[in-house]
N, C-alpha and C positions, 0 to 999 in steps of 0.2 A: 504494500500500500504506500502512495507518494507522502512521505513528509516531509515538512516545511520545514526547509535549514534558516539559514542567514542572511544567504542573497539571491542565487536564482536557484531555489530549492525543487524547480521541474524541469528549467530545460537547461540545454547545452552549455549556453552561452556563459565568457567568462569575460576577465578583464583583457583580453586580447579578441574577443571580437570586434572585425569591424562594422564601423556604423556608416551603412549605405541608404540613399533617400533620397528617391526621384527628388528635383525640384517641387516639381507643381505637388508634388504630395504631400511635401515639408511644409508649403505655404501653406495648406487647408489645415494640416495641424499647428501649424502656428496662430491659425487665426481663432481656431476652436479654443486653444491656451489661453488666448488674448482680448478674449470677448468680452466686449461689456456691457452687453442687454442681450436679452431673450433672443429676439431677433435673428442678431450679428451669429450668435450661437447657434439658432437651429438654420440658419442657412448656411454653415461652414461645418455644420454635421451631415447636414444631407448635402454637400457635396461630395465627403468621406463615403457613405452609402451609397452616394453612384458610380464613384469608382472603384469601389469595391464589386459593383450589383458589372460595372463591365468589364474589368479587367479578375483577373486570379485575386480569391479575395484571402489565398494564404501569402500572398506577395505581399498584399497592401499592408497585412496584420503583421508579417513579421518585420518589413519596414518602419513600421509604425511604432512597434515595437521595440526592437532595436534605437530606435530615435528616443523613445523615451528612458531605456535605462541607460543609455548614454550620455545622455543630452540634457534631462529635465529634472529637476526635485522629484524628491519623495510626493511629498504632498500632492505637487502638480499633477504628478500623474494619473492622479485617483480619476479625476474627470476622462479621461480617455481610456483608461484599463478594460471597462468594464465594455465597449464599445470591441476596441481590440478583441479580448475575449471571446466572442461572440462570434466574430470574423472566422478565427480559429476556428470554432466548432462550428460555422458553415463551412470549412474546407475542408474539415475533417468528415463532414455528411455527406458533401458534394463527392468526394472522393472516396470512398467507402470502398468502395466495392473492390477500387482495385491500388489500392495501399497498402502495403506489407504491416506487419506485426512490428517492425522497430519503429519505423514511420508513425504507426496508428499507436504507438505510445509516446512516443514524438511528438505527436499532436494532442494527445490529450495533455501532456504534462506543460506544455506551454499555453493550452487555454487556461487551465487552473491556477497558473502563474498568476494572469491576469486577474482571476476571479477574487483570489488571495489577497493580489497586490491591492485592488479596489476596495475591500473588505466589505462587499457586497455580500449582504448573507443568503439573500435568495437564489443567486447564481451558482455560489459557494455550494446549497445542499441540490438544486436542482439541474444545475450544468452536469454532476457525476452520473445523475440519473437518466440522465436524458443519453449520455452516453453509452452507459451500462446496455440499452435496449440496443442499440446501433453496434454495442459490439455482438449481443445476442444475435442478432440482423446479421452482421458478419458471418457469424458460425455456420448460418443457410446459406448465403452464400456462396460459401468455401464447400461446402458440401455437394453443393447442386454442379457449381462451375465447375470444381474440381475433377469433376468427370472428365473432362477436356484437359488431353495432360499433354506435358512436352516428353515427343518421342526422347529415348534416350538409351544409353548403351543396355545400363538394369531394366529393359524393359519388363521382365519375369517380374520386376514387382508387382504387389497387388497397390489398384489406383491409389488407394489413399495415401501411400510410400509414396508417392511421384511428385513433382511437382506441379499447380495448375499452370495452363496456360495462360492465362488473362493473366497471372504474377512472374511472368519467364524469368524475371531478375531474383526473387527469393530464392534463398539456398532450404529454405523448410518445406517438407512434404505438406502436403495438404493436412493429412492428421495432427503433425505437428503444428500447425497454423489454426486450426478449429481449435487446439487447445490452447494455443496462445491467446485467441479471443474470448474463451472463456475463464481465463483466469485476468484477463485484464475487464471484465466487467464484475468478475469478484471483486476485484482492488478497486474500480470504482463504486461497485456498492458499500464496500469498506469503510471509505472513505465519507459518504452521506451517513454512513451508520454511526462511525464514531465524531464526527461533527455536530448531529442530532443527539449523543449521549452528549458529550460537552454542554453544550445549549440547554436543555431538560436541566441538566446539574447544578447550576449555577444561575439556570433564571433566564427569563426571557421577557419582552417586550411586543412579540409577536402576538398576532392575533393566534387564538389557540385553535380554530378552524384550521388554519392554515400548517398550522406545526402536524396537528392530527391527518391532514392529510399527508404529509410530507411519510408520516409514521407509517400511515395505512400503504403509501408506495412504496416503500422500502419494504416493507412484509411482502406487498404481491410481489415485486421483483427475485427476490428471495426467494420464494416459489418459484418463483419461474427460473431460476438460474436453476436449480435445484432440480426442475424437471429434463432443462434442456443437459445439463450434467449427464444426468440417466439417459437421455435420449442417442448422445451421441457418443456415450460409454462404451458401445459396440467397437468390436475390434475392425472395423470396417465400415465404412456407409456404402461403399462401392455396391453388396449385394444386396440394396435397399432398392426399388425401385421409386422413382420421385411421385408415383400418384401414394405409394404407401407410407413413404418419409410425411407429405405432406397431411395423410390420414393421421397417424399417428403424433403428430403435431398441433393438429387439429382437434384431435382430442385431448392432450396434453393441457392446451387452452383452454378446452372448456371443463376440466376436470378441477384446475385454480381459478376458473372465470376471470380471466388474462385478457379484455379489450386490446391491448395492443401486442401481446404476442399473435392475436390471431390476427388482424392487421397488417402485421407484418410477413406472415405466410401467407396470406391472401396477395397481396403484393408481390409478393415472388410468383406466386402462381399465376399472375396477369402479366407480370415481366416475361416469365420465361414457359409457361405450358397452358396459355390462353385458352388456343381451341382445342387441345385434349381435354382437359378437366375443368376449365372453367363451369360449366354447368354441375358436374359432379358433388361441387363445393356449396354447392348454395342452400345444401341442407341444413348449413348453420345455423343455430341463435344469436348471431350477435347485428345483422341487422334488422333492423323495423319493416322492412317494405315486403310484400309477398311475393314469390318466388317468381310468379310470373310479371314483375314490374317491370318494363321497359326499359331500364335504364339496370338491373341488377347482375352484375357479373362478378370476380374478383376484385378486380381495381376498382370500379365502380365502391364495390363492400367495404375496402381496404380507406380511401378517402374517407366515405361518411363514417366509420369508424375512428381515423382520426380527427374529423370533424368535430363531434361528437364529446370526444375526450376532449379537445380541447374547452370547449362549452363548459363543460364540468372541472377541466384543472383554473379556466376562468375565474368561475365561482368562487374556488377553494383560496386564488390568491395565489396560485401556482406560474404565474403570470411567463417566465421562461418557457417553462413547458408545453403551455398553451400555443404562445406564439412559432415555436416548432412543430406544434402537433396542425396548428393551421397553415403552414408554409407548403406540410407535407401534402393535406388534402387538396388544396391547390394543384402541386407538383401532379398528381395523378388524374385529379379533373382534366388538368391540360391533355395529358396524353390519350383522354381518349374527348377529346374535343367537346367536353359538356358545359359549354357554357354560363349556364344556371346554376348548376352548380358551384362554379369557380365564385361568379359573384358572390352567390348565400356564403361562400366561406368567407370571401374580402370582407363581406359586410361584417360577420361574426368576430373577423380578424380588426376589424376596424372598432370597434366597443372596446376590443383587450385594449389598445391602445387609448380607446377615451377615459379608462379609466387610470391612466398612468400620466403623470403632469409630463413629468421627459420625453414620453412617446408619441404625446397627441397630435404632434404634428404629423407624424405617420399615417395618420387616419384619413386625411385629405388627399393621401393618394388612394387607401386602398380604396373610399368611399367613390371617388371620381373612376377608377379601372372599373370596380361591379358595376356602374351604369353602362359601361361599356361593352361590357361582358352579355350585358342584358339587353343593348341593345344590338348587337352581334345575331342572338340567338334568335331576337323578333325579325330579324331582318334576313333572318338565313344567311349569316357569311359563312362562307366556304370554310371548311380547316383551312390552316398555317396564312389564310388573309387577316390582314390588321383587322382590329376592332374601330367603330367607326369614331370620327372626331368630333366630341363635344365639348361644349363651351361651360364656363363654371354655372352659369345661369342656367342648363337644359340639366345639369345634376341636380342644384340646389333644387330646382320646381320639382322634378321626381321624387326625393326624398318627402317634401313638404305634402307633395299630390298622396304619397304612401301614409302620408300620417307620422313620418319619423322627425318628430320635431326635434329631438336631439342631435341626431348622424347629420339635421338639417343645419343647425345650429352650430357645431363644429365643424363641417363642412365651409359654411359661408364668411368662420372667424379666422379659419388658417388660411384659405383664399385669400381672404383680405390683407393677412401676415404677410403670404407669397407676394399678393400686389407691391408691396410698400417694398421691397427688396430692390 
């Protein structure tokens, strides 16, 4: 489990690293250091955000990064850490799939840097959590892919000895690597476990909703490590076929009633064995719509599950996780071009943020994309065509025409913020 030394107690870096940093990248965090109204601030934030949202957002973060423990105060830092952070753990998502075991410890231990260095406590108990699931994600992964091996002279091994193809550069078998993922969302379940005994001990400030739930997920996770352990305890997954990996799994999830492990095997199963067993799956419990709904398949199941969850880690004050659990239902709405869908999440995603004072400016975009989304869908665009161009005024009337005099509200005061820039 990571612990926190003296100076850079996760990652590499020492006093001989060097500190490198595009220009223009320097200037937007100098300007975020340097700000002196609200304003000046969220518009030198969300420039950070768009360079991150177009360029490699592990570049921006470890330049960023680097700049600030080289270059900046203690203190100073705090304002950007938690920001940085964040970045991290979307390159670490982004890339998932196909980042080795040193790498994907590499990266969590420099998101936590951040989390630490900020002493951010929400990010602190819920950035490891969120993890933990992604490394569990991992271990399917590696299981499924790993069928796809790189020929080589021991070919007589059995698959799981080989190495994958998608990892050509790892020197670890695939077995080896399933096991490196699950002992690195041990050490991040760990890590929330013994932070949250800390916290309880000594006293907290927290709403107790919010601790309780943090509690209640470390339990399910727990579980779930615990079953996926067993699961791929077997000396082999190679003699497993993927419709019975995925039964078995499947059951596993509903045996701890695990919303996001099954989630996440549903997800694999609309990445990778759509038209074999997509149907097959949909004898589940875990979504609302009846089997014959138009719109119900894996990925379809997989989104409004994390949709869903998000809604509920919302509530609870879980607010990181939510925001990750809405990125994701998004990410899979898009892939199969559901429109309506993507909005109701923007929308959903845009409340997490009206209720965060640092965030709310975020809400005025996702608020402004779901009309967009929505009007796409009335208008029949085509996949992979833009969504169509509206003005702040045909948003704000929609909201108001819907009754949402809040999204209405917040919508029309960040517009106004963006005007004045």
């Amino acid at each position: 489990m990571a612990e926190p030394g003296s100076h850079q107690p996760y990652s590499l870096r020492d006093e001989e690293t060097i500190c490198f940093i595009p220009e223009e990248l320097r200037v937007i965090v100098v300007h975020i250091l340097r700000a002196t109204s609200p304003s000046k601030l969220i518009a030198a934030t969300r420039e950070l955000f768009e360079k991150a949202e177009r360029e490699d957002p592990y570049l921006v973060a470890s330049s960023v990064y680097d700049f600030l423990w080289k270059r900046v105060p203690m203190e100073a830092r705090k304002k950007l850490y938690p920001i940085v952070g964040d970045f991290f753990l979307t390159a670490l998502e982004q890339k998932l799939g196909t980042t080795g075991p040193n790498n994907l410890r590499s990266r969590y231990r420099e998101l936590m840097e951040c989390y630490h260095g900020a002493g951010d406590l929400h990010r602190k108990l819920e950035g490891p959590l969120y993890c933990a699931d992604l490394f569990l994600l991992k271990t399917t992964q590696l299981a499924l892919g790993g069928r796809l091996t790189i020929a080589e002279p021991d070919s007589d091994l059995p698959v799981d000895m080989k190495r994958p193809e998608f990892l050509g550069e790892e020197k670890l078998s695939v077995s080896q690597q399933i096991q490196d993922s699950l002992e690195l969302a041990r050490d991040a379940l760990l890590d929330t476990q013994e932070l949250l005994t800390k916290i309880l001990r000594q006293g907290h400030s927290e709403n107790p909703k919010y601790i309780e739930y943090i509690r209640a997920s470390v339990d399910r996770l727990s579980l779930t490590w615990q079953q996926w352990q067993e699961m791929h305890a077997r000396k082999t997954t190679a003699d497993v076929s993927p419709e019975d990996y995925f039964k078995e799994g499947i059951s596993r999830a509903e045996k701890i009633n695990s919303l996001v492990l099954a989630a996440m095997l549903l997800e694999q199963v609309g990445e990778e064995y759509q038209d074999k067993m997509c149907r097959e799956f949909l004898h589940h419990r875990f979504s609302n719509k009846s089997m014959d709904h138009l719109r119900r398949g894996c990925t379809f199941d997989a989104g409004e599950i994390y949709r869903e969850q998000g809604i509920a880690e919302r509530f609870y004050g879980a607010y990181i996780l939510a925001e990750r659990r809405f990125a994701r239902a998004i990410y899979l709405f898009g892939h199969l071009n559901d429109r309506t869908s993507i909005a109701q999440t923007l929308i959903e995603r845009a409340r997490l943020y009206m209720i965060q004072k640092t965030d709310v400016w975020k809400a005025r975009k996702d608020l402004h994309l779901a009309v967009q989304n929505l009007a796409a869908s009335h208008r029949k665009v085509p996949p992979g065509q833009p969504v169509p161009i509206l003005t702040p005024k045909d948003v704000e009337k929609f909201y108001e025409e819907k009754g949402l005099v809040q999204e209405a509200a917040v919508y029309r005061e960040q517009q106004s913020l963006l005007d004045e820039e």
